[in-house]
C-alpha positions as a printed Julia matrix, in Angstrom:
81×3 Matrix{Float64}:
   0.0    0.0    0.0
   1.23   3.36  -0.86
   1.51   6.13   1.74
   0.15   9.05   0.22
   1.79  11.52   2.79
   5.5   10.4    2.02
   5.76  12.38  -1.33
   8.38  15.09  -2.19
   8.45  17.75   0.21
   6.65  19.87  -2.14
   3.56  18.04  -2.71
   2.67  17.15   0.76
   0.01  19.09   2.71
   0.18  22.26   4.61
  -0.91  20.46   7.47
   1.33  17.71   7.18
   4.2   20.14   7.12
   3.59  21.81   9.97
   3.35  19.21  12.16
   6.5   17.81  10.55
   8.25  21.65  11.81
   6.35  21.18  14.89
   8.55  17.84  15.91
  11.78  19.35  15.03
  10.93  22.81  16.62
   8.91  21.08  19.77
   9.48  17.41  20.26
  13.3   17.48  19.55
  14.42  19.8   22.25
  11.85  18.91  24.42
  13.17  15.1   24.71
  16.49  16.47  24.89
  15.2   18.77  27.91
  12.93  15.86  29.27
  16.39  13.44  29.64
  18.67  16.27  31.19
  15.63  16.8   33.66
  15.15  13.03  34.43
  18.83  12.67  34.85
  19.15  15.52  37.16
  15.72  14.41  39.14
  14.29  17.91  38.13
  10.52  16.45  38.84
   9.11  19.98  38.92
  10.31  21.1   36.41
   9.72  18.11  33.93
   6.01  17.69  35.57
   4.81  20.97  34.35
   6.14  20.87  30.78
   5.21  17.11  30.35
   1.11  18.73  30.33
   2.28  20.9   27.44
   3.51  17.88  25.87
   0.39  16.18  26.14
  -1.23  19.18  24.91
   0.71  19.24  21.99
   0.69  15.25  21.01
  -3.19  15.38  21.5
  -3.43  18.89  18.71
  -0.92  16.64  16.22
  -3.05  13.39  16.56
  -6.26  14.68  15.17
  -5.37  16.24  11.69
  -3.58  12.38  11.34
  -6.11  10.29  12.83
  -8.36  12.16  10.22
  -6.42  12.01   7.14
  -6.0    7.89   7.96
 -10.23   7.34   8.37
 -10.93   9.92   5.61
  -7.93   9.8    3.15
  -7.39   8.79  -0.58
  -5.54   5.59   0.4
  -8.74   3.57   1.25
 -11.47   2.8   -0.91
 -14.84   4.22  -1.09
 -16.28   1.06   1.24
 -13.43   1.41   3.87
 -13.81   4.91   4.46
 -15.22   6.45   8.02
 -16.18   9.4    6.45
């Protein structure tokens, strides 16, 4: 089965490329944040900016979760939507 979403850069959604720039400009730093704080037993710190995480996973997960029941990949009979 062909993924529709890894294309050239150019022809992939808008949406798909900001969530792309939203792992390297979120995610990345955060993990690299998350294992300096674990490391250093920062749990305050880490506590508060794991709910922004969370936050930000949940946002990410709908646009895909979306694209996978309603998409061009499936046929007509196996779509949700």
């Amino acid at each position: 089965m062909k993924d529709d979403l890894m294309v050239a850069p150019n022809e992939a959604p808008l949406w798909f490329k900001a969530v792309v720039a939203c792992e390297i400009f979120i995610q990345i730093p955060y993990f690299l944040f998350a294992v300096i704080a674990w490391v250093c037993e920062w749990e305050s710190s880490i506590r508060s900016t794991m709910h922004v995480y969370t936050a930000h996973v949940l946002t990410t997960m709908a646009p895909i979760m979306l694209h996978i029941a309603a998409g061009p990949a499936l046929g007509r009979e196996k779509r949700l939507c």
